[in-house]
Phi, psi and omega in degrees: 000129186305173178287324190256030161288306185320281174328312188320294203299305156313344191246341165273333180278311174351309223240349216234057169330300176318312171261059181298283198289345192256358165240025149349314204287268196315313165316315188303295191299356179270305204282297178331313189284315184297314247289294197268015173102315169331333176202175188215191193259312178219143173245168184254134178207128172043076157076325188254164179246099168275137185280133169266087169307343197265012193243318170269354160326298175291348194252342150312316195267317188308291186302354165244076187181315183280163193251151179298168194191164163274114190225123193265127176217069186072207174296046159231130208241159182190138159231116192202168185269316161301128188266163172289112197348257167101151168076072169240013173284326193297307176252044186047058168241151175260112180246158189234127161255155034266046175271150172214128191232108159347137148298141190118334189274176146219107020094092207259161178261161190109343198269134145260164210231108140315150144355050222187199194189123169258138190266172190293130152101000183285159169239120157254122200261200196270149186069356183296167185232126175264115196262152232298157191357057184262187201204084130329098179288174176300115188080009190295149189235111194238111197262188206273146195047027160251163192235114175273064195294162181352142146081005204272126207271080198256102194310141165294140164217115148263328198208099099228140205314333218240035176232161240266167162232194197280131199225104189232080169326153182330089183109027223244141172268063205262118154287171184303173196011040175280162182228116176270096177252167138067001177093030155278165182249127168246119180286149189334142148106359200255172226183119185235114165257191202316134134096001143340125160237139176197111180249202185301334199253351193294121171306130187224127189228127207268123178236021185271034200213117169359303174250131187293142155262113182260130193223176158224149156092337139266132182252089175302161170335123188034057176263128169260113144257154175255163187281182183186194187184121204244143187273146189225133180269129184227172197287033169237333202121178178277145161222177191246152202229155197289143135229189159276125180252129185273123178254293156219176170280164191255166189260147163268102188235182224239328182270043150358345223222305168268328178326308162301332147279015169259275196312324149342277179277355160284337181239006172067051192260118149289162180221000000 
């Protein structure tokens, strides 16, 4: 079935619960298609990030139409409606165990899987690296060479349907236990250091400029930041509250590998 026969079928049933189950088949095929690549949760078209609402539509109606089951892995049990990934010698994925990824998720070959758990409808692109407990949310959209370090929290969205998920373009560096929420976009290049929080309201202030510049919800192309923390006055008094700071840029180069050790050691960035 084409995608956009698919898209059709979905947006017609969406309102029409009763017939969940009796179009299964067309539901099934959708969660197939993220399985294998085909279609993704948000696409990049001229530069910009569209959200497919008709895609998590589906991965919705998929959580109500499957049913719980016992699912076995040598000694280990599990019971949930969702199955578990497979076949990644095939498709040159390297997994480490305990990593664990939904079916629904898509897994580029070259990536690796530390210890750590990707959810249904995330996108991984070739060669990233997921690093020890580290958490893919649901629909998270993960470009290609990027390393995704220890403990680090990339939040989920199925709902509410029109809003963005977690967006981390090519070649982007996230130190440990930094937390990614809320539909940030981190643009190509960047480098984040350790313990970065940054959700939708989360303040982010550029300071390599005569003047600070204040922003949200986006880290533009090759910034290297750090965490921070700005005093905000409440009827108690002031206090300091987390925000993100832009220190400098990472340079743009073709050596992706040193550039990011020049960006290290030039701004004295843990990671």
């Amino acid at each position: 079935m084409k995608v956009n026969v698919l898209k059709l079928e979905i947006d017609k049933i969406w309102d029409k619960k009763n017939t969940w189950i009796k179009k299964s088949d067309t539901i099934i095929k959708v969660v197939d298609h993220l399985e294998n690549g085909y279609i993704r949760v948000s696409d990049c078209l001229n530069g910009k990030w569209v959200v497919n609402e008709w895609i998590k539509r589906a991965i919705i109606m998929f959580f109500f139409i499957k049913k719980m089951n016992t699912i076995e892995l040598g000694p280990l049990e599990f019971y949930d409606k969702i199955p578990i990934k497979n076949k990644f010698r095939e498709k040159g994925i390297r997994v480490v165990p305990h990593a664990i990824a939904r079916y629904g998720a898509y897994i580029s070959s070259g990536v690796v899987l530390m210890p750590s758990y990707v959810n249904i409808g995330a996108f991984i692109g070739k060669g990233t690296m997921i690093d020890t407990w580290a958490t893919v949310g649901s629909c998270a959209q993960i470009g290609d060479r990027v390393h995704i370090s220890g403990g680090v929290g990339i939040g989920g969205v199925l709902e509410p349907i029109q809003a963005t998920p977690v967006i981390i373009e090519n070649d982007v560096f996230i130190g440990s236990r930094c937390i990614l929420v809320e539909g940030i976009l981190i643009e190509k290049g960047s480098v984040l250091g350790a313990n970065v929080v940054l959700t939708a309201s989360t303040k982010i202030f550029d300071v390599t400029h005569d003047k600070s510049i204040e922003m949200k919800g986006i880290i533009p192309k090759y910034s290297v930041v750090i965490p921070g923390s700005y005093p905000k006055k409440f009827p108690s008094g002031t206090y300091y509250v987390p925000c993100a700071i832009i220190i400098g840029k990472r340079k743009e180069s073709t050596d992706k590998k040193t550039s990011l050790n020049d960006a290290l050691r030039t701004h004295n960035l843990v990671i």
